[in-house]
C-alpha positions in Angstrom: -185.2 -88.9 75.2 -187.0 -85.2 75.2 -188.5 -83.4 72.7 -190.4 -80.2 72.1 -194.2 -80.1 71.6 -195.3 -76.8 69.9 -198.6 -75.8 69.1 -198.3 -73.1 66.2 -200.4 -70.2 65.4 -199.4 -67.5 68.4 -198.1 -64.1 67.7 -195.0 -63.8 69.6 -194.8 -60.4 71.6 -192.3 -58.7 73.7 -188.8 -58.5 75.3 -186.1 -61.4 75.3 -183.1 -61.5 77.4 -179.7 -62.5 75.2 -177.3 -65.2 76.7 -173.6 -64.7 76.1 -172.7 -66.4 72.8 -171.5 -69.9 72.8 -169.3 -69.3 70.0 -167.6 -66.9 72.2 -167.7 -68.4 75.8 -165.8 -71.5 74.5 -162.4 -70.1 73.3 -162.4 -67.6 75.9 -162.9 -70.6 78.8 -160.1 -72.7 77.2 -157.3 -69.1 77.8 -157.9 -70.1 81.3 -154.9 -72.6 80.5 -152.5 -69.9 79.4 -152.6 -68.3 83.0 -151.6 -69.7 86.6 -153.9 -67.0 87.8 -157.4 -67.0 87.8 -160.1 -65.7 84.9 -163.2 -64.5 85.9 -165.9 -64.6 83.2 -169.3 -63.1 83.5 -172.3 -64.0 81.7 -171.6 -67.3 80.7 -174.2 -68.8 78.8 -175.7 -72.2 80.7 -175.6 -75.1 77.7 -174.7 -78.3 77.1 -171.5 -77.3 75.3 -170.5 -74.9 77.8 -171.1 -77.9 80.6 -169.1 -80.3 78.6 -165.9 -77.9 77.7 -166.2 -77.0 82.0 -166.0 -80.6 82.6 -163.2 -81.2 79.9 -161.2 -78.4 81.7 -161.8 -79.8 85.1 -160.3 -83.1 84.0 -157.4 -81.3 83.1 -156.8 -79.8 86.6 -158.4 -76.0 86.3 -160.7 -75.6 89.2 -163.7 -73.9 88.1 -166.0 -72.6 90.3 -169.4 -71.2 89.2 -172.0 -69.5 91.0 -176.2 -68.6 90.2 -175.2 -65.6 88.5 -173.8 -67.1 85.3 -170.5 -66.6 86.2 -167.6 -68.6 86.0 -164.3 -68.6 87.9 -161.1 -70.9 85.9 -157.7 -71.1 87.8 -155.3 -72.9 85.6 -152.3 -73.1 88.4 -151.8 -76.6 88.2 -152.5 -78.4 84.7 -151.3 -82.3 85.7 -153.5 -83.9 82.8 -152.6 -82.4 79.6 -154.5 -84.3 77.8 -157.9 -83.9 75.8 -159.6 -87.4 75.9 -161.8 -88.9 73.1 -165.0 -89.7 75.6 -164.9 -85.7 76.3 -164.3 -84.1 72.7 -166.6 -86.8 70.3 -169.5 -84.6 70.8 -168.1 -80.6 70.6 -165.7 -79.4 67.9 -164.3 -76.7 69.9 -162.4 -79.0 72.6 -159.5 -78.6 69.6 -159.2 -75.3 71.2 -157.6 -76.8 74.6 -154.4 -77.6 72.1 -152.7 -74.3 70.9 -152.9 -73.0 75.1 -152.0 -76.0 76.3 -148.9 -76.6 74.4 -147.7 -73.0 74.3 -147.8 -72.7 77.7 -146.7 -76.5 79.2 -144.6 -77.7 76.0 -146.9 -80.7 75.1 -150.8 -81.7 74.7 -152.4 -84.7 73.4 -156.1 -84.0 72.3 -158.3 -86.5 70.7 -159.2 -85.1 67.0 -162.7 -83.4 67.7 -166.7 -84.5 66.8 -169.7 -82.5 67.1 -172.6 -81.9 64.1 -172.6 -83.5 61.5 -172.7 -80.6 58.7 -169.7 -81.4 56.8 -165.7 -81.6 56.8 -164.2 -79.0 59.6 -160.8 -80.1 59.2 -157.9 -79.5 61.9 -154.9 -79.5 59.8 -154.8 -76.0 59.0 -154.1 -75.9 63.5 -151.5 -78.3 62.9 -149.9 -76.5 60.1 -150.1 -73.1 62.1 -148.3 -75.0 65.1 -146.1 -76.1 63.0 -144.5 -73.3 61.6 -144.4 -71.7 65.4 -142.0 -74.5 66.1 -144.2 -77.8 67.1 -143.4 -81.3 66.2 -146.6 -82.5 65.9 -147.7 -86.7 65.1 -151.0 -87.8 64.8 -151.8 -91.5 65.8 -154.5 -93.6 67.1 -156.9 -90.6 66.6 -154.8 -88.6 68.6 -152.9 -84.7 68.2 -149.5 -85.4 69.9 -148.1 -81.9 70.0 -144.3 -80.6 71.4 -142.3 -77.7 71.6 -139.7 -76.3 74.5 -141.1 -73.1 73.5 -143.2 -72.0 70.1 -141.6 -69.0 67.9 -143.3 -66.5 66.2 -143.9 -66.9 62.4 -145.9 -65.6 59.6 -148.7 -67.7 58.8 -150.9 -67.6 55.5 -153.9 -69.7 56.3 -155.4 -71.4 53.5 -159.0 -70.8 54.2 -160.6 -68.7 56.9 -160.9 -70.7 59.9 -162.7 -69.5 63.2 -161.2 -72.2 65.6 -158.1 -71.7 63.6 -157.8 -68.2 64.4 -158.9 -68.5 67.5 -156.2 -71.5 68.5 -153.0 -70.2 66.9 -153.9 -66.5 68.7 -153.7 -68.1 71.8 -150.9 -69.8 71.5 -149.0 -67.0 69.7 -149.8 -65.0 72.9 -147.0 -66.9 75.0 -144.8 -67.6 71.8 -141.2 -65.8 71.4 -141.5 -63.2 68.9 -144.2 -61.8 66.9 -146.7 -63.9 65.0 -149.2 -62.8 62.3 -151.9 -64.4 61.1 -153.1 -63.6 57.9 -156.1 -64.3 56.2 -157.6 -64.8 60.0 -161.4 -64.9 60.6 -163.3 -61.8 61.6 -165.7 -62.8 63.3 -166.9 -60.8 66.6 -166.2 -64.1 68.6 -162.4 -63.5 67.6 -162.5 -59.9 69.1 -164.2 -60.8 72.1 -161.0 -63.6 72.7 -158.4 -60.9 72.1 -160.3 -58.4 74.1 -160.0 -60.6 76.8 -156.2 -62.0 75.9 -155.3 -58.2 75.8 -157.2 -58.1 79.4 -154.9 -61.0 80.6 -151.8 -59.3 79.3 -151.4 -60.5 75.7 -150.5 -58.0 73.0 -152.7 -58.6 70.1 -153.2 -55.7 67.2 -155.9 -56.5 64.5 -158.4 -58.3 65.6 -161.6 -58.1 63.7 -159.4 -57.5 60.2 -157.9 -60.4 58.1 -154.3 -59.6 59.6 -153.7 -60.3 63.1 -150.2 -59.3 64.6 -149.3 -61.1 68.3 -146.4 -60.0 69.8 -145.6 -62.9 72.2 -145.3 -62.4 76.3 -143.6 -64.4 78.7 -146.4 -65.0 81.0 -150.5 -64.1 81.1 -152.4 -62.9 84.4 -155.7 -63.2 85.7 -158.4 -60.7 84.4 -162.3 -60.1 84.7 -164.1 -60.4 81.5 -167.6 -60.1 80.3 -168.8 -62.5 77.4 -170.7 -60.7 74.3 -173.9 -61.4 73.2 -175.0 -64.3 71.4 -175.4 -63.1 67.7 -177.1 -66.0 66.6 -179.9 -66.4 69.5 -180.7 -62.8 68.8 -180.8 -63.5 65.4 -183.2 -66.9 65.8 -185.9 -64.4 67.9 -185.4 -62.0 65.2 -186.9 -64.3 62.7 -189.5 -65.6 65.2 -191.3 -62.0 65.9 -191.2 -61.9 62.1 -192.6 -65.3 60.8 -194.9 -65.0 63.3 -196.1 -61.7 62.5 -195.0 -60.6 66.4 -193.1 -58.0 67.7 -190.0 -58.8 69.5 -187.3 -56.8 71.5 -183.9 -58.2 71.9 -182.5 -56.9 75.0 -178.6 -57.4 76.0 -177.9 -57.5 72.4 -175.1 -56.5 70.2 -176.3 -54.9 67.0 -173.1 -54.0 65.1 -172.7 -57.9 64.9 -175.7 -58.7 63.0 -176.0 -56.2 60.3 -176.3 -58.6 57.7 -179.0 -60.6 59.3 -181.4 -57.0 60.2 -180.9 -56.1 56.8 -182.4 -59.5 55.1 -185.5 -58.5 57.8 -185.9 -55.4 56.4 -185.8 -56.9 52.4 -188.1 -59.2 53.5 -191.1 -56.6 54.8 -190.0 -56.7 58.5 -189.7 -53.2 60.5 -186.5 -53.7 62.0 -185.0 -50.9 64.7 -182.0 -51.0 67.1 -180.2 -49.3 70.0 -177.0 -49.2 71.8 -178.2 -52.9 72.8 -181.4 -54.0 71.6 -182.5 -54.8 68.3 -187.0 -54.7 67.5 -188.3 -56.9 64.8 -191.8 -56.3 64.5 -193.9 -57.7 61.2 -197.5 -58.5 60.6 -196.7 -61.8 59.2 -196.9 -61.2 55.4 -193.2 -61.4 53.9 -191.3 -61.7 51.0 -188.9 -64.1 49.8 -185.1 -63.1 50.3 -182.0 -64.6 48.6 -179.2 -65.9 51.2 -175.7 -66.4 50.1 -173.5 -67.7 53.0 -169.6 -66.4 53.7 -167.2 -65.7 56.2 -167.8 -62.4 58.8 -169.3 -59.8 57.6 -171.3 -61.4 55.3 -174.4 -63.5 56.0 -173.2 -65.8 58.5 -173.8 -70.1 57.7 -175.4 -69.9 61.0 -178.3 -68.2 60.2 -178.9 -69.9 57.4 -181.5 -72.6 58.3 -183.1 -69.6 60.4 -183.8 -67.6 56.4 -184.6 -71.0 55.0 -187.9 -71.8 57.4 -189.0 -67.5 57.0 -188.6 -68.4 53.3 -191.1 -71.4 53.6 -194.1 -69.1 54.5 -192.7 -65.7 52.7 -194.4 -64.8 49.4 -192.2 -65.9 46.0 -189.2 -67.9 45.7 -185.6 -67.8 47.2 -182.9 -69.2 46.5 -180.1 -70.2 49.3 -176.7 -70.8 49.1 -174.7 -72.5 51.5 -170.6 -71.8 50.6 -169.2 -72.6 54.3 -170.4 -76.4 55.3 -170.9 -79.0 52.2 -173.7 -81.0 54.4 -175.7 -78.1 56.2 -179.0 -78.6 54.4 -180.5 -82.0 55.9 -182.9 -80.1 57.6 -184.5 -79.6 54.3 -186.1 -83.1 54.4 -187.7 -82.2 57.7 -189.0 -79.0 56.5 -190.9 -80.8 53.6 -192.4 -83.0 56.8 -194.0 -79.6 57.3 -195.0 -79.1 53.9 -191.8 -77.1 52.7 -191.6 -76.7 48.8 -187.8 -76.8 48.4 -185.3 -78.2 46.1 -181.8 -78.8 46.3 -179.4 -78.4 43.3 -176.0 -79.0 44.8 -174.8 -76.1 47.5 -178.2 -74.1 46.8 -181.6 -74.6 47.6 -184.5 -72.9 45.9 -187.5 -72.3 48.1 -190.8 -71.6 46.9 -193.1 -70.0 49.6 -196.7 -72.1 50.7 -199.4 -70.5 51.9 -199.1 -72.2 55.6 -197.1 -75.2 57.3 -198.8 -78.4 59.0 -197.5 -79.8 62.3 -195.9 -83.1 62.2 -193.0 -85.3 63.8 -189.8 -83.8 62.8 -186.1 -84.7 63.8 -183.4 -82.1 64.7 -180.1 -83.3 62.7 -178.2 -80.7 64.2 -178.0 -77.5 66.2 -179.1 -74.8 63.6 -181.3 -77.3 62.2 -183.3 -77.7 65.7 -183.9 -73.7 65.5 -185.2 -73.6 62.2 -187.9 -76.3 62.7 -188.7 -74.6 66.0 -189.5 -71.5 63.7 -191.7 -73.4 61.2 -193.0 -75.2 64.5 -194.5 -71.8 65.3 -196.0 -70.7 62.7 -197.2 -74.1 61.6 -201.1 -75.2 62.0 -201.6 -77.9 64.1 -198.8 -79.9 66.5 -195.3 -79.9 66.1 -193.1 -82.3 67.9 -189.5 -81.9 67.4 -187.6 -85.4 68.1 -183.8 -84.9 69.3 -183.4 -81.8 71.0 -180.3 -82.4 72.4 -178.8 -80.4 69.4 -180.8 -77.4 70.4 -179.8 -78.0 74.3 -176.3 -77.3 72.6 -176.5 -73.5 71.6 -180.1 -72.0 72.6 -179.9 -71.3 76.7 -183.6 -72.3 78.1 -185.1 -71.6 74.6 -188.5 -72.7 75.0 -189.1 -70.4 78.8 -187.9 -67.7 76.6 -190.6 -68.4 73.8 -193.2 -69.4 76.5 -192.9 -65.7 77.7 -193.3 -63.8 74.4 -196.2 -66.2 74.1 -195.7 -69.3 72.7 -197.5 -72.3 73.5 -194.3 -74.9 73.6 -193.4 -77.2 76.1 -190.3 -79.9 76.7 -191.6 -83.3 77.0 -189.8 -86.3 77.9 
């Protein structure tokens, strides 16, 4: 088992290199299934998620190809195994999203109902009830998705709640559907756009994306296409905080700055001098900070995973915050680890109410999941002492080579196994 060994106290100083965004890269690997031609992706982050939904595809008969570069090649030509096993999907949510192409495009899939961090319910009915109304008979047994359809129609559909993964399914399948399909109430986060940007690239016709209504106008067939992955919001975000906790002064480089207004703006509220560009974003603090309330919700308000990023800045920040958590029911168990540190915070239900201490002590910690394992590596740095962070395959998940990255802004933080 590894974990992370940090010894806190260094100012964190100069540039960092964005990965493309998980979040992103894993819908926009599973189109490669609506296409007999082949997608070429470009910079695909390297992580543990990214590995297992490569691997999950391969089993299904795309042959990827990937080279040093961080690109990936996915030709979906032959698709013999349309099936999504259980040993593959227990530890990543987003394997659901192999079911919406699959079935629009062959008529069937069978995927395994999905794992992946424990932070609460992430149901998949509102997929099923989207596939549904396009046409599919769908049955559910022995923890399996059984889906069918000769061909799915368009349809209206009202989703319930916004739904990332949702969106992101039912726009892929409404791509090769007959008729026109809109999705209302959709998710708007940038991950959605970057998928239709590169649908639209393959030939789909999608109108919307970004808003709450998204219109598909179904196509017989999708072609191969070249397509560049956006940044990861949430990695920039993470180094963000760093530069300011630890009164640093970071530059963000490959980074997309329209997608993290939110988060820049609770860096300014808190006392940190935060300027951008066409693709960088510079945080740059001298340490002493002020307590900031977070409320989270749906794109473009403060997104949930950023949260436990705001929670370990409010630890050392001066006053008291309050932090409310409105997407995930169980995203707060890092809060017990953070008072390992010597966190003052309390949990009343979906909020937590953080009272700032004048300084952190290094101790044993355990990540419980893969925001979580960010956050403690933020107290981790500014904390006196040794931190060891237990678990860090959560982090392995989402953060490409995180602790090189901190190593070269100055970190002292090493992987030990």
């Amino acid at each position: 088992m590894e974990s992370l060994l940090i010894h806190g106290g260094n100012k964190l100083t100069g540039e960092v290199r964005i990965s493309g965004a998980k979040n992103a890269a894993l819908p926009i690997l599973t189109a490669a299934l609506l296409s007999a031609e082949p997608l070429q992706l470009a910079n695909v982050p390297h992580l543990k998620d990214i590995s297992t939904m490569l691997a999950l595809l391969g089993h299904m008969g795309v042959r990827v190809t990937l080279d040093d570069q961080n690109r990936v090649t996915l030709c979906g030509e032959s698709i013999p195994n349309k099936d999504a096993p259980y040993e593959m999907v227990k530890t990543m949510r987003a394997a659901i999203l192999v079911l919406g192409p699959t079935l629009a495009r062959f008529g069937e899939a069978r995927v395994s109902m999905p794992g992946g961090c424990a932070i609460g319910s992430r149901p998949v009915d509102l997929h099923i009830k989207g596939l549904q109304a396009m046409g599919a008979e769908i049955h559910i047994e022995h923890g399996y998705i059984h889906a069918r359809a000769k061909r799915l129609k368009g349809a209206h559909i009202a989703m319930d709640m916004v739904t990332v993964t949702g969106t992101e399914n039912l726009m892929m399948a409404a791509s090769l559907a007959d008729g026109t399909t809109v999705l209302a109430n959709a998710a708007r986060e940038p991950e959605i756009v970057d998928l239709a940007n590169c649908l639209i690239a393959m030939g789909a016709k999608i109108e919307g994306a970004g808003s709450g209504v998204i219109t598909i106008h179904g196509v017989p067939a999708l072609h191969g296409a070249q397509h560049s992955v956006m940044p990861d919001r949430i990695e920039t975000g993470t180094f963000l905080v760093a530069a300011a906790m630890t009164g640093g002064r970071i530059r963000a480089t490959h980074a997309q700055p329209d997608t993290l207004v939110s988060v820049m703006g609770k860096l300014a509220d808190a006392g940190a001098h935060v300027t951008s560009g066409e693709d960088w974003i510079e945080v740059e603090s001298d340490g002493v900070l002020n307590a900031v309330d977070v409320r989270t919700a749906p794109h473009p308000a403060f997104p949930t995973d950023m949260q436990a990023q705001f929670m370990a800045l409010n630890c050392v920040a001066s006053g008291v915050a309050s932090i409310t958590e409105t997407i995930f029911e169980n995203r707060f168990m890092h809060v017990q680890e953070l008072r390992r540190l010597g966190a003052n915070i309390e949990v009343t239900g979906h909020t937590a109410l953080v009272r700032g201490v004048p300084r952190l002590d290094g101790a044993t910690v355990m990540a419980t999941d893969l925001r979580a394992s960010a956050c403690l590596v933020l107290a981790g740095l500014v904390a006196a002492g040794e931190t060891t962070i237990e678990r860090i395959y959560h982090l392995d998940r989402g953060y490409e080579r995180i602790e090189e990255k901190l190593t070269q802004l100055g970190a002292r933080i090493q992987r030990v196994h």
